[in-house]
Structures are given as structure tokens and as C-alpha cells.
VEXVEXVEX-820571 format. One line per 3 residues: for each residue x, y, z of N, C-alpha, C. Coordinates in nm, 3 decimals. Layout:
N
X:Y:Z:X:Y:Z:X:Y:Z | ...
***
This chain:
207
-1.908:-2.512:2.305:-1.769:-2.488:2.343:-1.764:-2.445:2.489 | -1.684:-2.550:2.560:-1.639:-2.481:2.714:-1.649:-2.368:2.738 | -1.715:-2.286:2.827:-1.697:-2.094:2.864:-1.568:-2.127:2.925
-1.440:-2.006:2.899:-1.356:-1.982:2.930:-1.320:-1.811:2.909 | -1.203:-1.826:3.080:-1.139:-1.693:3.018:-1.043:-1.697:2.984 | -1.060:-1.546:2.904:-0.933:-1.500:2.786:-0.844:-1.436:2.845
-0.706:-1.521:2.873:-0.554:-1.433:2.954:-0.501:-1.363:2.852 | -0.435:-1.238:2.787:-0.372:-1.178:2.702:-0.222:-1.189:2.733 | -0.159:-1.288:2.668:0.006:-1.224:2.617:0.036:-1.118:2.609
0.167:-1.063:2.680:0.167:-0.905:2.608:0.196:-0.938:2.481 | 0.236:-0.821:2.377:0.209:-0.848:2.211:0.319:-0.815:2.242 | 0.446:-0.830:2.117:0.521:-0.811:2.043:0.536:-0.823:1.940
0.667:-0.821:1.851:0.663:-0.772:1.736:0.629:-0.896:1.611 | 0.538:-0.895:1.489:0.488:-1.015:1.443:0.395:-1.015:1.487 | 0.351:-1.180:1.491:0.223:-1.199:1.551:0.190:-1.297:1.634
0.133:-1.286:1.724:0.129:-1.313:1.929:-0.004:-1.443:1.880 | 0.032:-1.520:1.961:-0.121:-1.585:2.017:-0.165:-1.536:2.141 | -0.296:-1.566:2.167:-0.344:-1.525:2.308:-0.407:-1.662:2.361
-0.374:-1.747:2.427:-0.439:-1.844:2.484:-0.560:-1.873:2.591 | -0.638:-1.933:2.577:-0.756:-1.932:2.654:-0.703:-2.038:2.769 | -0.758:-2.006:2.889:-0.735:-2.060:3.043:-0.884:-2.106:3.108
-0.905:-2.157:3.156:-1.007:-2.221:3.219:-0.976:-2.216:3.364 | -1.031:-2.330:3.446:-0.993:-2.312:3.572:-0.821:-2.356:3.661 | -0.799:-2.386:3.532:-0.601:-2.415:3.540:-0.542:-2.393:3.423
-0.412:-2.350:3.448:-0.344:-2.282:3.277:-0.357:-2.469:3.265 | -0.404:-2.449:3.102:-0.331:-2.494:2.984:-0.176:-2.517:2.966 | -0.067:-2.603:2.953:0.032:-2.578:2.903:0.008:-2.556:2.760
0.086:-2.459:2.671:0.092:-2.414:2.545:0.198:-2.513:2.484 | 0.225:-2.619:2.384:0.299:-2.615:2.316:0.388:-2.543:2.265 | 0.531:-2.596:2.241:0.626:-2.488:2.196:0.603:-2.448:2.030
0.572:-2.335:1.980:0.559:-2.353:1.869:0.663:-2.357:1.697 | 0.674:-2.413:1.637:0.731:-2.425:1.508:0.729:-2.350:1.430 | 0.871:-2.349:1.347:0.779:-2.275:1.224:0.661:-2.329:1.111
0.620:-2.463:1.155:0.545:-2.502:1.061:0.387:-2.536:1.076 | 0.423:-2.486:1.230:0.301:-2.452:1.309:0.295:-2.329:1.366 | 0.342:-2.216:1.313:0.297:-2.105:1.333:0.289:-2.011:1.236
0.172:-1.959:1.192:0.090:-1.889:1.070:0.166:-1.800:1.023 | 0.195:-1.727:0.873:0.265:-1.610:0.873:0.200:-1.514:0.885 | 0.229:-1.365:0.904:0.089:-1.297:0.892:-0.006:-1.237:0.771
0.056:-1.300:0.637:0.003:-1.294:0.552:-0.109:-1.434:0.549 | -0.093:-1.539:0.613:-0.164:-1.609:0.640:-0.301:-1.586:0.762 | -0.262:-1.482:0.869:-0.352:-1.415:0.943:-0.468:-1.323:0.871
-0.397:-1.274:0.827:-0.491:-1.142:0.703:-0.584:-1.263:0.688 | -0.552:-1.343:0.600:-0.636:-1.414:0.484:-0.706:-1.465:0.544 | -0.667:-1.529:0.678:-0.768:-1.608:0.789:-0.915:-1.492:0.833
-0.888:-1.377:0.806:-0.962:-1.232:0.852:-1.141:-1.309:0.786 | -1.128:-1.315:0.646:-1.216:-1.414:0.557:-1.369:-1.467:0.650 | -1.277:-1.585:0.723:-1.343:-1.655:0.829:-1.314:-1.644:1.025
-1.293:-1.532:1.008:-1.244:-1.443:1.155:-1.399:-1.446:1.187 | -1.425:-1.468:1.344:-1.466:-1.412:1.414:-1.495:-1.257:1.417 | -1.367:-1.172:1.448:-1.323:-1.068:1.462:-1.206:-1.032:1.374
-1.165:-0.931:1.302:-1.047:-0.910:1.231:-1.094:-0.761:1.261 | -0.991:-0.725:1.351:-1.002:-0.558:1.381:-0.856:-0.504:1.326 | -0.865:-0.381:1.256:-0.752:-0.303:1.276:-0.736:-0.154:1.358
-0.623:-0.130:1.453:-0.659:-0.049:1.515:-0.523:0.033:1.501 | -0.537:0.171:1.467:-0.451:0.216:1.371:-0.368:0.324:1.478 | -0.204:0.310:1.417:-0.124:0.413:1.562:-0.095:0.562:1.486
-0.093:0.559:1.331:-0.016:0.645:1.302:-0.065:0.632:1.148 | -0.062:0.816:1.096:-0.103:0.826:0.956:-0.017:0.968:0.899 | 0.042:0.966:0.805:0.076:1.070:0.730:0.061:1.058:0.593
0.073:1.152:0.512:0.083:1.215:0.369:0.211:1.243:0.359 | 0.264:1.184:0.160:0.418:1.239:0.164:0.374:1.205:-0.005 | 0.446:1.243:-0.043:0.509:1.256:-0.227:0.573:1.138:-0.254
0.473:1.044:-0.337:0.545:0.951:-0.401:0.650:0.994:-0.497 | 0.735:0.880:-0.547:0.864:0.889:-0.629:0.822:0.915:-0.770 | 0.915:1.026:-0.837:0.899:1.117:-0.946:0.926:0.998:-1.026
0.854:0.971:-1.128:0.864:0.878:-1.300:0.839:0.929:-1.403 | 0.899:0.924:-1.513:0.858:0.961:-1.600:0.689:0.877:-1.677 | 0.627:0.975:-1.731:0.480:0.905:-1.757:0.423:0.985:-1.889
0.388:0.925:-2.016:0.356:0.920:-2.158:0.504:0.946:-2.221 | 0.454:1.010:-2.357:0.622:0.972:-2.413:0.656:1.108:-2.434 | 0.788:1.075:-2.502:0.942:1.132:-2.498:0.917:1.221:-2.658
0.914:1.385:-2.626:0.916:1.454:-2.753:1.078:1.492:-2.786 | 1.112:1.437:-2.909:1.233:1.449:-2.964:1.225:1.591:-3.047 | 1.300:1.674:-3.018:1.300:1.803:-3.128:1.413:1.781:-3.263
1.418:1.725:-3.338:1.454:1.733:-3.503:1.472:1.861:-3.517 | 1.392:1.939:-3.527:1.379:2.081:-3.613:1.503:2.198:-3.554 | 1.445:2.313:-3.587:1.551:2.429:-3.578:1.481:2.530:-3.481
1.364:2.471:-3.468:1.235:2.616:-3.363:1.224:2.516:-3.274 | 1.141:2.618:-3.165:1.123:2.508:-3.027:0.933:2.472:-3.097 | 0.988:2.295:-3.044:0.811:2.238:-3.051:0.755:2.253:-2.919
0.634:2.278:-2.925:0.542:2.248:-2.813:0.430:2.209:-2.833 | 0.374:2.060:-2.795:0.293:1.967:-2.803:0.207:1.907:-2.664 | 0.102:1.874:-2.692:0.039:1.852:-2.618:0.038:1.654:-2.563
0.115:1.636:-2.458:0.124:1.480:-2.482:-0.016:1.386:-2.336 | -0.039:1.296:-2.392:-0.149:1.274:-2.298:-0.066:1.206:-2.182 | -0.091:1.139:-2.101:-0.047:1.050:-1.978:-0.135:0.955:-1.913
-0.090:0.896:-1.849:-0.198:0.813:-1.734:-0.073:0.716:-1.667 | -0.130:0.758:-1.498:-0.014:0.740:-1.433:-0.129:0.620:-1.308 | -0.144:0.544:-1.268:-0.190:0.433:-1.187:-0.121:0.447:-1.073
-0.174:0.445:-0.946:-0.139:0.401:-0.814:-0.184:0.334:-0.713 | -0.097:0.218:-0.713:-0.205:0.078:-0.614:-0.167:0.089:-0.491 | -0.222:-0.013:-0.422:-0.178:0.003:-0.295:-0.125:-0.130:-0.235
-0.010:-0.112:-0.156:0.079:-0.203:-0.109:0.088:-0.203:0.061 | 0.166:-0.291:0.090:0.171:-0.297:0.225:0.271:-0.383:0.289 | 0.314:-0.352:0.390:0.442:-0.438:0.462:0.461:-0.581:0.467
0.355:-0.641:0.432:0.333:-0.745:0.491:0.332:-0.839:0.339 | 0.318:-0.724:0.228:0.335:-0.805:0.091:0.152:-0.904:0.058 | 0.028:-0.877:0.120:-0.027:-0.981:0.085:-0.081:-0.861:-0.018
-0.182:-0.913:-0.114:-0.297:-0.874:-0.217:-0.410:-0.800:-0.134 | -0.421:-0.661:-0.212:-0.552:-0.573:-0.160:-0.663:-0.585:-0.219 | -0.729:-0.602:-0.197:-0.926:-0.619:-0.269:-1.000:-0.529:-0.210
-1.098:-0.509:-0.339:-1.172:-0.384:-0.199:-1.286:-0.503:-0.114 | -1.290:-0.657:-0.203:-1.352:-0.738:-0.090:-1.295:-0.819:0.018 | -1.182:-0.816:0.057:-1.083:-0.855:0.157:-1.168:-0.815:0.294
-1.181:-0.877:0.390:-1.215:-0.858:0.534:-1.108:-0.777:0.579 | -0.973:-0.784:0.609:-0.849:-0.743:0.683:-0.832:-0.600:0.563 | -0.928:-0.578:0.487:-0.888:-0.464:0.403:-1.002:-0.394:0.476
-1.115:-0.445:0.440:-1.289:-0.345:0.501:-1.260:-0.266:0.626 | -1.163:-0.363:0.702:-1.169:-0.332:0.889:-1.070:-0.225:0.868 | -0.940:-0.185:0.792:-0.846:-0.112:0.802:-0.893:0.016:0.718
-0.976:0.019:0.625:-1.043:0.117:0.566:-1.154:0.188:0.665 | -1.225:0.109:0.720:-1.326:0.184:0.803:-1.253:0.248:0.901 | -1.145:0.171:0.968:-1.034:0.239:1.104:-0.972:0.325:1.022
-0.915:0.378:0.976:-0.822:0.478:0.928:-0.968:0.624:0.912 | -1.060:0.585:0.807:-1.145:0.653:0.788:-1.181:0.703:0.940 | -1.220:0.610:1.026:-1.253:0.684:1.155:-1.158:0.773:1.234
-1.016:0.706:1.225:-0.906:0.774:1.338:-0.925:0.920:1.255 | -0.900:0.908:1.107:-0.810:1.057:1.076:-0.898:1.076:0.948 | -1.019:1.095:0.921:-1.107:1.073:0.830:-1.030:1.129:0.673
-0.962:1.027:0.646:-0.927:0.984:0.493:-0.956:0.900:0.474 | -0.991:0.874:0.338:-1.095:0.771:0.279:-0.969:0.702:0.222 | -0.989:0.585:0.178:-0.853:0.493:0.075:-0.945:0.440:-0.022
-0.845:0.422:-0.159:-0.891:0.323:-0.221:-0.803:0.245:-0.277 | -0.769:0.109:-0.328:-0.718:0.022:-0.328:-0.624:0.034:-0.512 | -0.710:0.132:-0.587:-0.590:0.160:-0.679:-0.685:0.300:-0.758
-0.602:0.370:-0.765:-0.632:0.489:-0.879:-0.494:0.534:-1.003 | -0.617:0.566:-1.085:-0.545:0.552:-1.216:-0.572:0.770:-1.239 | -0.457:0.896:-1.261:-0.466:0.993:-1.271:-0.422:1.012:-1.437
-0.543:1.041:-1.533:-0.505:1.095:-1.652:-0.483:1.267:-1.669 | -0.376:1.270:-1.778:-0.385:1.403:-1.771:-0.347:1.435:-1.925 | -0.362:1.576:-1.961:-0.259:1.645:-2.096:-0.216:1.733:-2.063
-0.045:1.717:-2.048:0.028:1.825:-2.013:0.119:1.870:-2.127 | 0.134:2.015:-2.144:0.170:2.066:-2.229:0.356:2.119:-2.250 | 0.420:2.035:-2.319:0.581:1.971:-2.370:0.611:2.054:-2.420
0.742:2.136:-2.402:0.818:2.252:-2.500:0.943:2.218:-2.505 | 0.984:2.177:-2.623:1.161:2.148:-2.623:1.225:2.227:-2.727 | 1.306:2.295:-2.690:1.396:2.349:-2.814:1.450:2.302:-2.849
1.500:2.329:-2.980:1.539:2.281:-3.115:1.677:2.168:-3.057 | 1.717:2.047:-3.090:1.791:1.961:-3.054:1.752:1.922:-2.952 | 1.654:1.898:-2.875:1.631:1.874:-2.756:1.546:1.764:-2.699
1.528:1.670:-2.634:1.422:1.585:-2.559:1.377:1.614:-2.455 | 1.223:1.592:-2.448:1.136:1.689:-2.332:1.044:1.562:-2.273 | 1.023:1.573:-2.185:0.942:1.487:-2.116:0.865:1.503:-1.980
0.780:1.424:-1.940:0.669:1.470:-1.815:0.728:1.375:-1.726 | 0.738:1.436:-1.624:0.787:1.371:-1.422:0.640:1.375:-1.361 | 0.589:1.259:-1.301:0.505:1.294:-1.220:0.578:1.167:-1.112
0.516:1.255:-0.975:0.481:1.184:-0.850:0.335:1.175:-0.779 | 0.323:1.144:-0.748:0.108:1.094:-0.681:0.169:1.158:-0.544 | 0.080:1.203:-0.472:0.053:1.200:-0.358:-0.014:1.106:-0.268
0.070:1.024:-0.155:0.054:0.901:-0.151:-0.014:0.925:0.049 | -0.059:0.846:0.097:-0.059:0.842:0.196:-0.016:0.681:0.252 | -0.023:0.661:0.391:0.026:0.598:0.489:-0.005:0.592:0.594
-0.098:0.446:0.617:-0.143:0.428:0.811:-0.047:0.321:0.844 | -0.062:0.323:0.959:0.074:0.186:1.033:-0.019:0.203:1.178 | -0.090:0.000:1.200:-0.134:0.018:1.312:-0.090:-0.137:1.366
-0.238:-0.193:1.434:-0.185:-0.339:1.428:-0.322:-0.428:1.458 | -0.333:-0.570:1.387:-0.491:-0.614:1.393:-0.455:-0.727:1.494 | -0.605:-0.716:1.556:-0.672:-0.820:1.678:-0.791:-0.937:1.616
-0.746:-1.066:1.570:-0.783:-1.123:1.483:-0.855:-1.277:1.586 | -1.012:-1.248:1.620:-1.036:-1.394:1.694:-1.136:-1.504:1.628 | -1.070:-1.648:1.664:-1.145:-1.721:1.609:-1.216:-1.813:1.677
-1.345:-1.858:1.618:-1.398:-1.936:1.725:-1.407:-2.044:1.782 | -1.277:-2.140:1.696:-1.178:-2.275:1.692:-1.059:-2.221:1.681 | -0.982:-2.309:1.759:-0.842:-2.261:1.747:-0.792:-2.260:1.592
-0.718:-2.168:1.587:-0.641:-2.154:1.417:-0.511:-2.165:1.527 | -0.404:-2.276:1.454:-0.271:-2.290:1.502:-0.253:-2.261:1.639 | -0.338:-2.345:1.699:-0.322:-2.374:1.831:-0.397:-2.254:1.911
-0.445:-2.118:1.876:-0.533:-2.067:1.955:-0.593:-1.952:1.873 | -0.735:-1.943:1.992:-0.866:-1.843:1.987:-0.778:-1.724:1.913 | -0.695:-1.625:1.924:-0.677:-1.514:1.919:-0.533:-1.474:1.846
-0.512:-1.383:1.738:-0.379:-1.378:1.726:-0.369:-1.209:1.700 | -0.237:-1.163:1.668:-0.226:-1.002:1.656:-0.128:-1.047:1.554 | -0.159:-0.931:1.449:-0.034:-0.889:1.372:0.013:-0.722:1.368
0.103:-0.770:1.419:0.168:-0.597:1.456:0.255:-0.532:1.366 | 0.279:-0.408:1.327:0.322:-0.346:1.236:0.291:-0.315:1.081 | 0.199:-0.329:1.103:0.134:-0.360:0.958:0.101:-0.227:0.914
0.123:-0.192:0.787:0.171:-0.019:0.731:0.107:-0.056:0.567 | 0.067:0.009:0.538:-0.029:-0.011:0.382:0.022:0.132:0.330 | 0.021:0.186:0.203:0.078:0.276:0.129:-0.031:0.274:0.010
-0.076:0.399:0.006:-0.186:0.452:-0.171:-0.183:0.586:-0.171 | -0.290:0.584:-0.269:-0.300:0.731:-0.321:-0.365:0.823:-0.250 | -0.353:0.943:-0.249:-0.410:1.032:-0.092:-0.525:1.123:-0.211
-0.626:1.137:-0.216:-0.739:1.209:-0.322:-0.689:1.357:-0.264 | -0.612:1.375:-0.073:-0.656:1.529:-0.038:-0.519:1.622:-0.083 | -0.423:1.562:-0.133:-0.381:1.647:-0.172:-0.326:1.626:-0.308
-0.219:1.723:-0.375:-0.187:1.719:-0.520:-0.050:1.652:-0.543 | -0.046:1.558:-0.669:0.047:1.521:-0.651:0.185:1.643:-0.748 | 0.280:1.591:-0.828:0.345:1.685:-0.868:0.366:1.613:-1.003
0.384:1.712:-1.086:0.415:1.695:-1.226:0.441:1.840:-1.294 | 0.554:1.783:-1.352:0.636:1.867:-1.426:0.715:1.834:-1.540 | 0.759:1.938:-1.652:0.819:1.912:-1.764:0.947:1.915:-1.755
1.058:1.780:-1.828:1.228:1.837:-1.805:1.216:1.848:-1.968 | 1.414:1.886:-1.955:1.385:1.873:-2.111:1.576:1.894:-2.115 | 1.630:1.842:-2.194:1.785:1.841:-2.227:1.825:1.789:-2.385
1.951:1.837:-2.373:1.981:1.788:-2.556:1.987:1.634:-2.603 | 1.942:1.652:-2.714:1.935:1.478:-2.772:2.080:1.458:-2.747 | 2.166:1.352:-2.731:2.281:1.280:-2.759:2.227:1.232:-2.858
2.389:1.223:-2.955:2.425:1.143:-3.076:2.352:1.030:-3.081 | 2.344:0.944:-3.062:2.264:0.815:-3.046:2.116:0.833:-3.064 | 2.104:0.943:-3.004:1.949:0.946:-3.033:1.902:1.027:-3.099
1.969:1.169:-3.138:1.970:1.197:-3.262:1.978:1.117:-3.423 | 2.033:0.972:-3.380:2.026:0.908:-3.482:1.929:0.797:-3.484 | 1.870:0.800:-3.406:1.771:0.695:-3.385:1.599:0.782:-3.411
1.590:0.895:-3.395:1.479:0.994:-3.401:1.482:1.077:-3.532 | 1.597:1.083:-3.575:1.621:1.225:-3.620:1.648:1.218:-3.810 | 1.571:1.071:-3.850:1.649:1.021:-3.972:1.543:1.134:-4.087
***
């Protein structure tokens, strides 16, 4: 392959080509949408990348959304019950860009090792939290378990080169790219509610 140098596009938002120059620009073709990759198609290209770097701007921890998780104790009786109910609550991991996480994905390895380096949290691609939490409902009443995971969040952007052009060139970026899982460093939340059966379900529980 010809030695050439590499001119950089500035990046913007999506994902940039970078075109290679020699001793006179290249004109670039205008590109299409049917000639230009999505960046779920970049990721996947990561596979047979050259290079598939992620280089990460930003990381926090926050409280995933409260669900209810195992089942629903109906109180029938006239005393308060309290039972022991099991659970298991799963949390995968997603990302802006909508493609599939593997822990054998290339565009996954490079964003796991970068995050691990910027802000040393580890990820993993799905965890499953069992528990037995202990249900008290008084008499007429339905009781149930809320949990939320404690989730974390990097948002950076990957430098992806190949050593044949992919869609017309050496080099592409996908910018904004934000992944969402489970954080091991801190706790998530879970707790018991509990309110009166309605009619309906007094008659559906309570025969």
C-alpha cells in the first residue's frame, strides 16, 4: 500500500471519516446515505479494525429505576403476615447507539479497558442480584419489594482505523457513544411497600 499522510477532519457529531492525502489532496466523493456506515455498523467493523480505540470524556454513578421484583403477598387474614419472599433482579447493559454487548466484542474490550483505566471501575456486560427480603402486610393488605440497581455510565468517543478503505476511507470516529450497567461500587436500593387490597383483588386472592 502507497505510504501516505494522514490529514484529520475536525470530528463532529456521528461519525467523521478521515481521509488519507498523498502528495496532492484526493478529491473525496460526496457521500450517501447508502454509502455511509451507521455507527452501529462502525462498532461491528471494530471485529476487523486495525485500531478500535475508545477514549472516554465522562463517567458517573446514579440509581437505576425502582421495579417491582418477586411476588405480591396478599393478606386474607385478620393479623399482620410476614414472609420471607425470594427475588432476582438482572441488569444488562445498553448503550446509545442500540448495538449488542458481548464480553467478546472488540468495540466492547477497548471501552472496558478505557473506562477501567480513566476512573478505575470495572464493567460487566450483565449481572443478575438475588436476594430474600423480608414482607409484612397487615391484615387486608398487599405488600411487595421495589428495587433499583445501582447503575453506572461512561460517554466518550471511538477512533476506529482500517487498513483498506471501509466506505471510502482509512479512518472513522463515532462520537457520543454512552453505555449504561450495573456499578458492583455501590448499593443499589430496595425496599418494602404495602397498601389495602381493592375489591377486585380481594376477590381474586381472597376466595
Amino acid at each position: 500500500m502507497e505510504t501516505t499522510r494522514l490529514k484529520r477532519l475536525s470530528r463532529t457529531t456521528g461519525a467523521l471519516a478521515v481521509l488519507a492525502v498523498g502528495a496532492s489532496l484526493t478529491a473525496v466523493p460526496q457521500a450517501s446515505a447508502a454509502d455511509t456506515p451507521t455507527q452501529k455498523q462502525l462498532l461491528e467493523a471494530c471485529d476487523f479494525a486495525d485500531l478500535c480505540q475508545f477514549n472516554p470524556q465522562s463517567y458517573s454513578a446514579y440509581q437505576g429505576p425502582r421495579h417491582q421484583v418477586g411476588s405480591t403477598l396478599y393478606n386474607c387474614g385478620t393479623e399482620v403476615n410476614e414472609q420471607k419472599i425470594g427475588w432476582a433482579d438482572t441488569t444488562g447493559t445498553t448503550n446509545t447507539v442500540g448495538i449488542a454487548v458481548t464480553a467478546t466484542a472488540s468495540f466492547w474490550k477497548s471501552y472496558e479497558v478505557a473506562v477501567e483505566a480513566s476512573y478505575s471501575h470495572s464493567w460487566e456486560t450483565s449481572h443478575t442480584e438475588t436476594e430474600e427480603t423480608t414482607v409484612r402486610a397487615p391484615a387486608g393488605h398487599k405488600a411487595w419489594i421495589n428495587h433499583g440497581p445501582a447503575k453506572q455510565r461512561a460517554k466518550g468517543w471511538y477512533e476506529i482505523h482500517f487498513g483498506k478503505r471501509y466506505y471510502g476511507h482509512y479512518i472513522w470516529y463515532v462520537n457520543n457513544f454512552e453505555s449504561y450497567g450495573w456499578d458492583k461500587d455501590h448499593s443499589g436500593y430496595t425496599a418494602v411497600s404495602n397498601q389495602p387490597m381493592t375489591q377486585a383483588e380481594r376477590g381474586a386472592h381472597c376466595r
